[in-house]
N, CA and C atoms as an extended XYZ file, in Angstrom:
486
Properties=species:S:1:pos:R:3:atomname:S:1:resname:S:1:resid:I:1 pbc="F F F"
N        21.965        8.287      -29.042 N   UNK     1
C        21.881        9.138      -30.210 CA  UNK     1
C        22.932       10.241      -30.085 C   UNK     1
N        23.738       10.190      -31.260 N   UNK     2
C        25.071       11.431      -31.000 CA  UNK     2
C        24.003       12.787      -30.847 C   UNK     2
N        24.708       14.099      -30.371 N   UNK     3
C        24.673       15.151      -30.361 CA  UNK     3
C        24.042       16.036      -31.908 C   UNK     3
N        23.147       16.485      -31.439 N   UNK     4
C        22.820       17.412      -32.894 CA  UNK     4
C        22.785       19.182      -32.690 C   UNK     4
N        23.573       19.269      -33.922 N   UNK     5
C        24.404       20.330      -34.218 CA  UNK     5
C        23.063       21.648      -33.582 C   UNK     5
N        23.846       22.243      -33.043 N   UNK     6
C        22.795       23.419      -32.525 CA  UNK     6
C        21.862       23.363      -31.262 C   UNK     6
N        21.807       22.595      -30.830 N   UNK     7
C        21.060       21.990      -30.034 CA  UNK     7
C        21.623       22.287      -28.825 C   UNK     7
N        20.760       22.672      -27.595 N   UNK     8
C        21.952       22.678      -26.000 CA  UNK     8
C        20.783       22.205      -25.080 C   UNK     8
N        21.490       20.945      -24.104 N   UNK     9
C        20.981       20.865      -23.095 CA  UNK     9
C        20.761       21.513      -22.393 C   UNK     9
N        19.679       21.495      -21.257 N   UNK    10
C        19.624       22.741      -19.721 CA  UNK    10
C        19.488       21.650      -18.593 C   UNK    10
N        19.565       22.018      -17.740 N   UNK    11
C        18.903       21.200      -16.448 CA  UNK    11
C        19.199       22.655      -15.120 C   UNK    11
N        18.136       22.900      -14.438 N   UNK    12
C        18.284       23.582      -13.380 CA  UNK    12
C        16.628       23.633      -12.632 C   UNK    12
N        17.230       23.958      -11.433 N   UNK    13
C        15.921       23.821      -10.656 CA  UNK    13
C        14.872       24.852      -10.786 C   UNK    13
N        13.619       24.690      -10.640 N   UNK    14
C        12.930       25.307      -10.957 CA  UNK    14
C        12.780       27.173      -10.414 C   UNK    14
N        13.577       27.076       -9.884 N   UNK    15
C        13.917       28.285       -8.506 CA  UNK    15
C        14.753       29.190       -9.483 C   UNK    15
N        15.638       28.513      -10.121 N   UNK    16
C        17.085       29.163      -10.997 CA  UNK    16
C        16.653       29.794      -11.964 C   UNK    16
N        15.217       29.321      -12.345 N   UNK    17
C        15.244       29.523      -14.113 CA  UNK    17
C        15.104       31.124      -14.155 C   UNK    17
N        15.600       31.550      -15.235 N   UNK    18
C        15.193       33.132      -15.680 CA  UNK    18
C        13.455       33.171      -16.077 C   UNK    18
N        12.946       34.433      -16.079 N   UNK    19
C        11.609       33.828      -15.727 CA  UNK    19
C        11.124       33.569      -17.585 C   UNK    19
N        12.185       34.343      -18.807 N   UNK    20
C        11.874       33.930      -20.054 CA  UNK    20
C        12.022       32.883      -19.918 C   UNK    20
N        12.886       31.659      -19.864 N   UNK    21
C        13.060       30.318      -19.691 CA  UNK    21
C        11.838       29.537      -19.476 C   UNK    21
N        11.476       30.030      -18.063 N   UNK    22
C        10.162       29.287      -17.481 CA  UNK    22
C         9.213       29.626      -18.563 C   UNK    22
N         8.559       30.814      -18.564 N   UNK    23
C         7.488       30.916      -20.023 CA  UNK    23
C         7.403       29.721      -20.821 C   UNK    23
N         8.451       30.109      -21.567 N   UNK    24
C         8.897       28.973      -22.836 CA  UNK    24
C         8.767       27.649      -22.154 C   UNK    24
N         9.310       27.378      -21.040 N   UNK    25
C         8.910       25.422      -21.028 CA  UNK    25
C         7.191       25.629      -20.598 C   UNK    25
N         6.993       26.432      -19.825 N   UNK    26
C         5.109       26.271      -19.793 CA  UNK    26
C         4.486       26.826      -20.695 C   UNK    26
N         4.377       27.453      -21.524 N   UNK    27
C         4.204       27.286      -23.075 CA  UNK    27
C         4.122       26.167      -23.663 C   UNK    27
N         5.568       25.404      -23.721 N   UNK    28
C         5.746       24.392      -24.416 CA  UNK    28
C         4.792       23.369      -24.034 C   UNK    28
N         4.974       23.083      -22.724 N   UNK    29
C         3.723       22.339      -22.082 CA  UNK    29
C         2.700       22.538      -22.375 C   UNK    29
N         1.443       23.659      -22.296 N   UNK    30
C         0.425       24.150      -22.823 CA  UNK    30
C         0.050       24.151      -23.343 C   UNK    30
N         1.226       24.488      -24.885 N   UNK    31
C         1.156       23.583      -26.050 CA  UNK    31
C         0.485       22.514      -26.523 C   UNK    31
N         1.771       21.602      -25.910 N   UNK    32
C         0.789       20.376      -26.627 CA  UNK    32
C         0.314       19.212      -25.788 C   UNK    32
N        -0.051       20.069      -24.322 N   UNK    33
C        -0.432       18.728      -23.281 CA  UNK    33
C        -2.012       19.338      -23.425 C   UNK    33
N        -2.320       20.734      -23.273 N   UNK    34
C        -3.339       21.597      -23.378 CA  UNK    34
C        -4.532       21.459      -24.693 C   UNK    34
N        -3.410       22.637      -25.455 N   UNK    35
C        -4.166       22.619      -26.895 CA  UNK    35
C        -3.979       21.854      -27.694 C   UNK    35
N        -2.965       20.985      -28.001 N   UNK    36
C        -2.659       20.314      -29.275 CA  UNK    36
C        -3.269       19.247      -28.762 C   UNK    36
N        -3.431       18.450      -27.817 N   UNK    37
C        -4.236       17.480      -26.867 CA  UNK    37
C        -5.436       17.309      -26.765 C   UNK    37
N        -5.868       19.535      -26.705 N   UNK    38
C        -7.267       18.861      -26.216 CA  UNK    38
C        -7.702       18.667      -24.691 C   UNK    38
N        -6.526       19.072      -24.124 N   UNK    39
C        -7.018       18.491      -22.937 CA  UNK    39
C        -7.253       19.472      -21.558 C   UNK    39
N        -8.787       19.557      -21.292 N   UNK    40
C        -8.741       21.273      -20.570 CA  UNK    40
C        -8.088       20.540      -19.121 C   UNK    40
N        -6.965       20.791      -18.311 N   UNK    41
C        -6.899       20.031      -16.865 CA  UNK    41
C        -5.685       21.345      -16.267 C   UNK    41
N        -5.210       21.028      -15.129 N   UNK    42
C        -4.748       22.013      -14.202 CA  UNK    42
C        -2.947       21.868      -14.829 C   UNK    42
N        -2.285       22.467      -15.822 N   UNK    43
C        -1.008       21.990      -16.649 CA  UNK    43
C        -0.364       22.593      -15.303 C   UNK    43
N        -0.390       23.485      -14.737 N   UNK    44
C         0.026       24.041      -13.453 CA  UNK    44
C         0.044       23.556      -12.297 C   UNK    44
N         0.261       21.948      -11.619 N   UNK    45
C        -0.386       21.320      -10.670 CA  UNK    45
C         0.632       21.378       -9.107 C   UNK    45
N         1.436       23.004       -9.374 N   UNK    46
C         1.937       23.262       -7.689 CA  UNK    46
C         3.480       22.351       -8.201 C   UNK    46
N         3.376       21.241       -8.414 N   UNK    47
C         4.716       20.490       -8.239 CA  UNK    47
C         5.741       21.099       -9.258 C   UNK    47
N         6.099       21.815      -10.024 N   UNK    48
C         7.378       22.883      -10.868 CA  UNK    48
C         8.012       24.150       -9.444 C   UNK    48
N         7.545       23.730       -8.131 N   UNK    49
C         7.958       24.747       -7.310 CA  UNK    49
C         8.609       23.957       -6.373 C   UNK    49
N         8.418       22.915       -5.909 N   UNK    50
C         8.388       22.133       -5.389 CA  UNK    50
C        10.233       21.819       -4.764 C   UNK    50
N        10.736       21.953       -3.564 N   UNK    51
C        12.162       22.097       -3.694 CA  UNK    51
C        13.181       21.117       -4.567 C   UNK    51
N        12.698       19.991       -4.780 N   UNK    52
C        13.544       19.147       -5.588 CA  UNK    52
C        13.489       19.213       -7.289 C   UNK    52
N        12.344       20.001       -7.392 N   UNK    53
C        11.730       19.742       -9.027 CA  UNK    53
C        12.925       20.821      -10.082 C   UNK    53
N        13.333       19.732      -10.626 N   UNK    54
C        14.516       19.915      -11.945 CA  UNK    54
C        13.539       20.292      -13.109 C   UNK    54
N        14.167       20.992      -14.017 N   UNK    55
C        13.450       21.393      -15.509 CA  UNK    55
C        14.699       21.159      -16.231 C   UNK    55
N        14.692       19.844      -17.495 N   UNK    56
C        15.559       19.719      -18.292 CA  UNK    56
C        14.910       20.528      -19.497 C   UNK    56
N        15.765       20.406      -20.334 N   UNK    57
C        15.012       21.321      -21.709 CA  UNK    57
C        16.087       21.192      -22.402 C   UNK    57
N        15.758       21.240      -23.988 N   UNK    58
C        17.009       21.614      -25.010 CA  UNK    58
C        16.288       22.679      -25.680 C   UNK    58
N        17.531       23.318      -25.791 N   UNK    59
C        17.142       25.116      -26.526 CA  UNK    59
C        17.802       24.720      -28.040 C   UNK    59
N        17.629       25.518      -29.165 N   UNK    60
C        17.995       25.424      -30.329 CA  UNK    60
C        18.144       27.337      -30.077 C   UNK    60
N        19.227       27.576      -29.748 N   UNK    61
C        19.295       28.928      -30.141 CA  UNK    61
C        18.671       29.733      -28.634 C   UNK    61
N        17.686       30.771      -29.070 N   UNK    62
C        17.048       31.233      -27.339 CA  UNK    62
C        15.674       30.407      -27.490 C   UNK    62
N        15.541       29.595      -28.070 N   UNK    63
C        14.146       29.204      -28.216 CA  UNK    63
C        14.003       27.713      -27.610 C   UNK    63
N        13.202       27.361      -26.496 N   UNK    64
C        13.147       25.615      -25.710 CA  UNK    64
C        12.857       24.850      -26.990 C   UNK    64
N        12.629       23.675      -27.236 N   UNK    65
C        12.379       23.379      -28.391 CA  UNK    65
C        11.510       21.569      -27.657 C   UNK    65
N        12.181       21.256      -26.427 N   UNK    66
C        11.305       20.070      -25.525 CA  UNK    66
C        12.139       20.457      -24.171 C   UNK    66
N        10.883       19.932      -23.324 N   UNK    67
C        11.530       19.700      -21.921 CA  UNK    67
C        11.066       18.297      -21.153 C   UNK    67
N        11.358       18.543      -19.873 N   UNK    68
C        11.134       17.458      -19.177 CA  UNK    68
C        10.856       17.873      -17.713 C   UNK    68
N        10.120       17.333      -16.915 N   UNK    69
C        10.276       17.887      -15.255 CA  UNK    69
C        10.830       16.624      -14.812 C   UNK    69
N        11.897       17.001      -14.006 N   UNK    70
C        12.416       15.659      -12.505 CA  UNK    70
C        11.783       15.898      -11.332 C   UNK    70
N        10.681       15.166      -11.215 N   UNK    71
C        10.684       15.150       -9.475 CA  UNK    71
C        11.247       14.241       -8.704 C   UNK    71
N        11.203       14.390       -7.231 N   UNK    72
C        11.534       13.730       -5.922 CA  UNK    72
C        10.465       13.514       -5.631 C   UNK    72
N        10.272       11.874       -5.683 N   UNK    73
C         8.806       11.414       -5.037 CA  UNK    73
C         9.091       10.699       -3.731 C   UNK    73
N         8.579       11.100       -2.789 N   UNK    74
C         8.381       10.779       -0.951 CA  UNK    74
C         8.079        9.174       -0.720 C   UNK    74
N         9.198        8.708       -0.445 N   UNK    75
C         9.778        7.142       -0.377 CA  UNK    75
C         8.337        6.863        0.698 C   UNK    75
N         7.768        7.126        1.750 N   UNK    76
C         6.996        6.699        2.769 CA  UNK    76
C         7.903        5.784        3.494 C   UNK    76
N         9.172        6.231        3.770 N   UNK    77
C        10.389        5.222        4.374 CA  UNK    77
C        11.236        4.365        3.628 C   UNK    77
N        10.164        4.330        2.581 N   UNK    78
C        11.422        3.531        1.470 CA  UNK    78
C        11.908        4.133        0.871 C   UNK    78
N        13.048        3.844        0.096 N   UNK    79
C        13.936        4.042       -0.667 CA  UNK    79
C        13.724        5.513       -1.490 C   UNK    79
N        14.252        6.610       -1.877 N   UNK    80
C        13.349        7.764       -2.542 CA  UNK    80
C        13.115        7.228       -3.827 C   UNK    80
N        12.797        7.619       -4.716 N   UNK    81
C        12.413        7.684       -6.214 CA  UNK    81
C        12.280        8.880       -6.935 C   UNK    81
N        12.678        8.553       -8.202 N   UNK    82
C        12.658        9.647       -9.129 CA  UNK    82
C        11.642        9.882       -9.864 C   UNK    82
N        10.709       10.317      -10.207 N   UNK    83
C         9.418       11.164      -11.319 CA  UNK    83
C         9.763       11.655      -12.248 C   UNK    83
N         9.329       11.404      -13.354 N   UNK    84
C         9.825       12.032      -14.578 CA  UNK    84
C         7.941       12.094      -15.163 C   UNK    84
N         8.320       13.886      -16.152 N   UNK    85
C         6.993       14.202      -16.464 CA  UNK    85
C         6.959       15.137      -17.276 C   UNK    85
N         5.815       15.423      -17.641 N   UNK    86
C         5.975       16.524      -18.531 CA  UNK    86
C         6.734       16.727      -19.711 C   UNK    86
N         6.598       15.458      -20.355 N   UNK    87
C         7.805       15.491      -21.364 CA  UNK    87
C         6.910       15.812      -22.530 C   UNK    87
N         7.779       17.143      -23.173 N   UNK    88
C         6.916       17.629      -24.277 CA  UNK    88
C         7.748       18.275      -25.277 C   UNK    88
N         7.886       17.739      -26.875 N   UNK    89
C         8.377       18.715      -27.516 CA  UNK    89
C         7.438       19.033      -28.820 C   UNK    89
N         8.429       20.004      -29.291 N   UNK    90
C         7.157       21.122      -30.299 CA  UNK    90
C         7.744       20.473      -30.887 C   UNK    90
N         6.213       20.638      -32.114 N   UNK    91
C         5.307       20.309      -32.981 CA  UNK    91
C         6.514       19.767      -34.347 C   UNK    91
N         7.291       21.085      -34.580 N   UNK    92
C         8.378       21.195      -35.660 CA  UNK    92
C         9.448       19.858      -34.935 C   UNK    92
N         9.659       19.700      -34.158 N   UNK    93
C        11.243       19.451      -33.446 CA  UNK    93
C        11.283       17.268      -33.427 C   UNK    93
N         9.485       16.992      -33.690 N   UNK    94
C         9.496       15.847      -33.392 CA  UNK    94
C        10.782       14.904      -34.045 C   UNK    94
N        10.301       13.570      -33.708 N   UNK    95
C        11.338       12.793      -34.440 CA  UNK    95
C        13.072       12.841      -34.776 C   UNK    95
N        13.644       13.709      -33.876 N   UNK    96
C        14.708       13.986      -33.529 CA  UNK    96
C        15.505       13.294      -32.890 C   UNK    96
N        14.928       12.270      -32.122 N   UNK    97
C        15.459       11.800      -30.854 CA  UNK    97
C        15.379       13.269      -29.016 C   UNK    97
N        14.562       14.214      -29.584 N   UNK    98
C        14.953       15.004      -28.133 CA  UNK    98
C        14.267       14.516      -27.457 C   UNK    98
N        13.153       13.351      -27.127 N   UNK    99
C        12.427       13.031      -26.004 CA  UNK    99
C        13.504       12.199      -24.886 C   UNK    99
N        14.294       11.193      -25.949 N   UNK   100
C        15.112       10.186      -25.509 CA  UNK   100
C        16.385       10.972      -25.011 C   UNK   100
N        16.666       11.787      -25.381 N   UNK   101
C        18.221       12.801      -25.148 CA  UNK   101
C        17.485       13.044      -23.369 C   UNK   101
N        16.515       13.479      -23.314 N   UNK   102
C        16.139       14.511      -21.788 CA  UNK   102
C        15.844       13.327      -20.848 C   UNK   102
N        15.213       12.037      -21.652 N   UNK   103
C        15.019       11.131      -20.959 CA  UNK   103
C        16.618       10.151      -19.968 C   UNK   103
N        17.640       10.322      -21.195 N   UNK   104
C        18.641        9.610      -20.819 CA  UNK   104
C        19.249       10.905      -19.609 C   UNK   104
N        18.963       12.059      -19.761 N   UNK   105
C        19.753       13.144      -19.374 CA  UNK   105
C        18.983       12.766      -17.494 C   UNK   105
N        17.586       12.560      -17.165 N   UNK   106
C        16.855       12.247      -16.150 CA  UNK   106
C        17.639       11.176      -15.462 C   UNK   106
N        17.680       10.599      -16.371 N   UNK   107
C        17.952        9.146      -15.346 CA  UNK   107
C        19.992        9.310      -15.302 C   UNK   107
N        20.617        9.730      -15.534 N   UNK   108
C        21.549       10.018      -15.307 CA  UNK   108
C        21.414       11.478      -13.887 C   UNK   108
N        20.839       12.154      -13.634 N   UNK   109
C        20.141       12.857      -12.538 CA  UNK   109
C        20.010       11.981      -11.529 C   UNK   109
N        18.751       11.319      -11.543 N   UNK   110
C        18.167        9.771      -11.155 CA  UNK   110
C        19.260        8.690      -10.412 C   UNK   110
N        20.570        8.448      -11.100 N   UNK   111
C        21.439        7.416      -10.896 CA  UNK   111
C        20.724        7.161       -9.225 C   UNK   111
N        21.027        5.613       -8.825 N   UNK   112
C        20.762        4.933       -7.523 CA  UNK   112
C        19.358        4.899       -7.021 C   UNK   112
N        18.669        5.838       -8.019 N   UNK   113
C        17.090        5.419       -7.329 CA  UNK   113
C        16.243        5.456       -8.190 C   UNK   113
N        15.143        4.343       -7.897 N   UNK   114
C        14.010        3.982       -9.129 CA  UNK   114
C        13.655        5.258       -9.439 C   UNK   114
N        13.123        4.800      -10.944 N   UNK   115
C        12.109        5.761      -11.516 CA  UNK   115
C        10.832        5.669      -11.735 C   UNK   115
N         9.987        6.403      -11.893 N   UNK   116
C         8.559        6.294      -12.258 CA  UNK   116
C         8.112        7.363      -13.458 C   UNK   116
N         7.666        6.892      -14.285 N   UNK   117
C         6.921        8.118      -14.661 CA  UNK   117
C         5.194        7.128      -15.230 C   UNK   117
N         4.307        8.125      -16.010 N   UNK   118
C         3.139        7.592      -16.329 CA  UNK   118
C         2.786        7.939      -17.428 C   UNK   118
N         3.020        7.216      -18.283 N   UNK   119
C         3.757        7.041      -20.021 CA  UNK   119
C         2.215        7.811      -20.717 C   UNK   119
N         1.746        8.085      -21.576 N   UNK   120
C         0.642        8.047      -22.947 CA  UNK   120
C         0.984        6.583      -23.132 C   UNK   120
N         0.257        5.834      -23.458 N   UNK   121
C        -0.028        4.375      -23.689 CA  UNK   121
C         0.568        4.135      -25.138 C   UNK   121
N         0.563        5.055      -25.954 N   UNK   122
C         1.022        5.094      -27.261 CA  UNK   122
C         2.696        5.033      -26.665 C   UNK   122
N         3.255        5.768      -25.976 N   UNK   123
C         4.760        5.800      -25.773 CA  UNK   123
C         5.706        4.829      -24.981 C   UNK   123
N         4.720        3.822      -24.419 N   UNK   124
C         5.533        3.181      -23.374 CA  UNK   124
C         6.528        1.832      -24.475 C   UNK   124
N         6.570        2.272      -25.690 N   UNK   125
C         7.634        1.785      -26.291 CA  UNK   125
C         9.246        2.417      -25.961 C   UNK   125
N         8.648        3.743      -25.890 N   UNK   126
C        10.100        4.923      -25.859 CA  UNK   126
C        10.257        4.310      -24.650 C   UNK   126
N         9.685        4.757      -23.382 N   UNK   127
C        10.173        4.302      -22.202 CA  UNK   127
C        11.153        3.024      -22.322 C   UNK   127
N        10.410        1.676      -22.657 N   UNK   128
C        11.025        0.814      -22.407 CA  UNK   128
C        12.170        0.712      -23.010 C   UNK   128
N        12.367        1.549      -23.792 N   UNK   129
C        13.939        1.149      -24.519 CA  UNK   129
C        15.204        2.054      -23.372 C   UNK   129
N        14.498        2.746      -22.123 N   UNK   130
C        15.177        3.079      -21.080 CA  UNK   130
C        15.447        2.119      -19.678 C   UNK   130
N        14.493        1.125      -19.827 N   UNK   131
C        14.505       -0.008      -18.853 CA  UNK   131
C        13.071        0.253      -18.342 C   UNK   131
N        12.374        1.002      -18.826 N   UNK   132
C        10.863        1.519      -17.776 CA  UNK   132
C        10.250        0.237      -18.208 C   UNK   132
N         9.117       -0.294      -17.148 N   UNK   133
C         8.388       -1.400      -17.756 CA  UNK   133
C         6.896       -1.029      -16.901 C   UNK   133
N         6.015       -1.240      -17.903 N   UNK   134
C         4.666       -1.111      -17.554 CA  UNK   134
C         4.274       -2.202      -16.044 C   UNK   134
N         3.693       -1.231      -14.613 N   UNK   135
C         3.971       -2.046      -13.512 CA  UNK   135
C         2.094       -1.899      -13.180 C   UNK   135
N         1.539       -1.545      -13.961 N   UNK   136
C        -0.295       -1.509      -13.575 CA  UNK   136
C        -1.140       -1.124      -14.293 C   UNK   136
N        -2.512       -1.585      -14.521 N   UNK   137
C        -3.741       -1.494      -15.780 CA  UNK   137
C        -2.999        0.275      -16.273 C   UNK   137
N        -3.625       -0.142      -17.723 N   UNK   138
C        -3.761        1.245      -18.401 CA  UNK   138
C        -5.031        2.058      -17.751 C   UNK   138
N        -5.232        3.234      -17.933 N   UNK   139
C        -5.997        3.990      -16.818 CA  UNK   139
C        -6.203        5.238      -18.239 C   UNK   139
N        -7.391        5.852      -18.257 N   UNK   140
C        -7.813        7.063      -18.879 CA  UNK   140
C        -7.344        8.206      -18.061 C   UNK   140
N        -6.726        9.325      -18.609 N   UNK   141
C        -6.813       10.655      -18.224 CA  UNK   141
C        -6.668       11.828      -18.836 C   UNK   141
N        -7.752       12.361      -18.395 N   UNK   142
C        -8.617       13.511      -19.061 CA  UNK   142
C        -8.233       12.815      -21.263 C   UNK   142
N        -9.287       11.471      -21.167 N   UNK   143
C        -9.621       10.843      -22.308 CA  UNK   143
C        -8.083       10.493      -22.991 C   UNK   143
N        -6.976       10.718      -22.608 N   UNK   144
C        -6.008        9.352      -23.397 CA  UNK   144
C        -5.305        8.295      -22.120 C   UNK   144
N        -5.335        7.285      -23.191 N   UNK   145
C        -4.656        5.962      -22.668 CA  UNK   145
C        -3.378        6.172      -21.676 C   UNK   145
N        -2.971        6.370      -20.064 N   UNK   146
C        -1.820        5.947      -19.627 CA  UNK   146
C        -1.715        4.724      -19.295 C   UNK   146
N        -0.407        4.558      -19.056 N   UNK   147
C         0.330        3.469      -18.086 CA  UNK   147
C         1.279        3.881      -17.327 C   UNK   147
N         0.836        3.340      -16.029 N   UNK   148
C         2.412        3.306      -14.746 CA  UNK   148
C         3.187        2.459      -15.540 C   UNK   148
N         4.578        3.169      -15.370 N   UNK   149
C         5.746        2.526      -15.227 CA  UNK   149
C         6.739        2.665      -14.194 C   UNK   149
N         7.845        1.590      -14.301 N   UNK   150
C         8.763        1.986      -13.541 CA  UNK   150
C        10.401        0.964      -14.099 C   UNK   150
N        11.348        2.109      -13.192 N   UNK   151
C        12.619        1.780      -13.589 CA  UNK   151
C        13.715        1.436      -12.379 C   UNK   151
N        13.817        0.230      -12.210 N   UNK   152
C        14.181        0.154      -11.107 CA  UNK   152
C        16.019        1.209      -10.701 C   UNK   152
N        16.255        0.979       -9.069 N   UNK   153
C        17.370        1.637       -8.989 CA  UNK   153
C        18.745        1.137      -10.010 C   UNK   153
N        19.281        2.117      -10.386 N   UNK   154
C        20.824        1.219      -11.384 CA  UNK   154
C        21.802        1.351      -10.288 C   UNK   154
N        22.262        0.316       -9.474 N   UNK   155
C        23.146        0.024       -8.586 CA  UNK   155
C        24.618        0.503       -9.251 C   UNK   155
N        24.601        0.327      -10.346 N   UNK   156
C        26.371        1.568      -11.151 CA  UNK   156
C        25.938        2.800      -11.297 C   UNK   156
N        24.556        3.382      -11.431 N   UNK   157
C        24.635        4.450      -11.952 CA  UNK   157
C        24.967        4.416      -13.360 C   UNK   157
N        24.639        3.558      -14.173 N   UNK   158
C        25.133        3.538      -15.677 CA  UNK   158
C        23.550        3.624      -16.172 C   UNK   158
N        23.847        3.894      -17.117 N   UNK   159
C        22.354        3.809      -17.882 CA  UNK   159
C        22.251        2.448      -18.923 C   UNK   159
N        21.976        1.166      -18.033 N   UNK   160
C        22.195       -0.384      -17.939 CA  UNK   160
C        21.223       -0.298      -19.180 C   UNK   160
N        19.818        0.597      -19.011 N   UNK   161
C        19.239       -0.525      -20.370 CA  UNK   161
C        18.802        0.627      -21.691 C   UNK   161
N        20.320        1.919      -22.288 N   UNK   162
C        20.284        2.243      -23.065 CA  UNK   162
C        21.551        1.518      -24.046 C   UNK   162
């Protein structure tokens, strides 16, 4: 999806952010993983501190408008992997393409090592049009539909299945 006018990517570690920045993406989160959801659970779960954990986001101006978290998930000797989460944009901003912009922006981060993330069951269409493919039963949490997915490593570093 080309570039839309006004719009700016971010990516920086969670350590960097100015602390207005941070607000605004946990807000944004709170938003609509919380209240617009419905869903009372811990939106704060320790891992946004975490030394590897990236915060993508696109701002429209000073205002976040969606973000994304990158984690580093602990290979257990294998290979590392990438986490992708928290992907959330406001209410106004939907249907834009910004889920897919932060998503392509991750896995370009990501290049050489799988991904994972754990879709809303409603979304694992978006995913798959990134190469993610549903890898285990759908599972309830805190009352909506997920699914594991995953994306294997891209040996170019290209983004093979956008």
């Amino acid at each position: 999806m080309p570039p839309e006018t006004g719009l700016t990517p971010h990516v920086a570690h969670t350590a960097e952010l100015p602390p207005l920045v941070l607000y605004q993406l946990l807000k944004l989160r709170v938003d609509v993983f919380v209240v617009e959801q419905r869903c009372a659970y811990p939106e704060l779960d320790g891992r946004d501190v975490e030394p590897g954990a990236r915060q993508l986001w696109l701002s429209r101006g000073d205002t976040v408008v969606a973000c994304l978290r990158l984690l580093d998930e602990g290979g257990g000797g294998a290979a590392p992997t990438a986490r992708i989460g928290r992907v959330a944009v406001a209410a106004a901003e939907r249907g834009r393409g910004h889920a897919g912009r932060l998503v392509e922006a991750a896995l370009r981060l990501a290049a050489g090592r799988p991904c994972v993330l754990d879709a809303q069951a409603h979304l694992t269409g978006l995913y798959a049009r990134y190469g993610f493919v549903v890898v285990g039963p759908e599972y309830l949490e805190d009352g909506i539909s997920h699914a594991p997915m995953r994306r294997p490593a891209d040996p170019d570093g290209v983004l093979s299945g956008t």
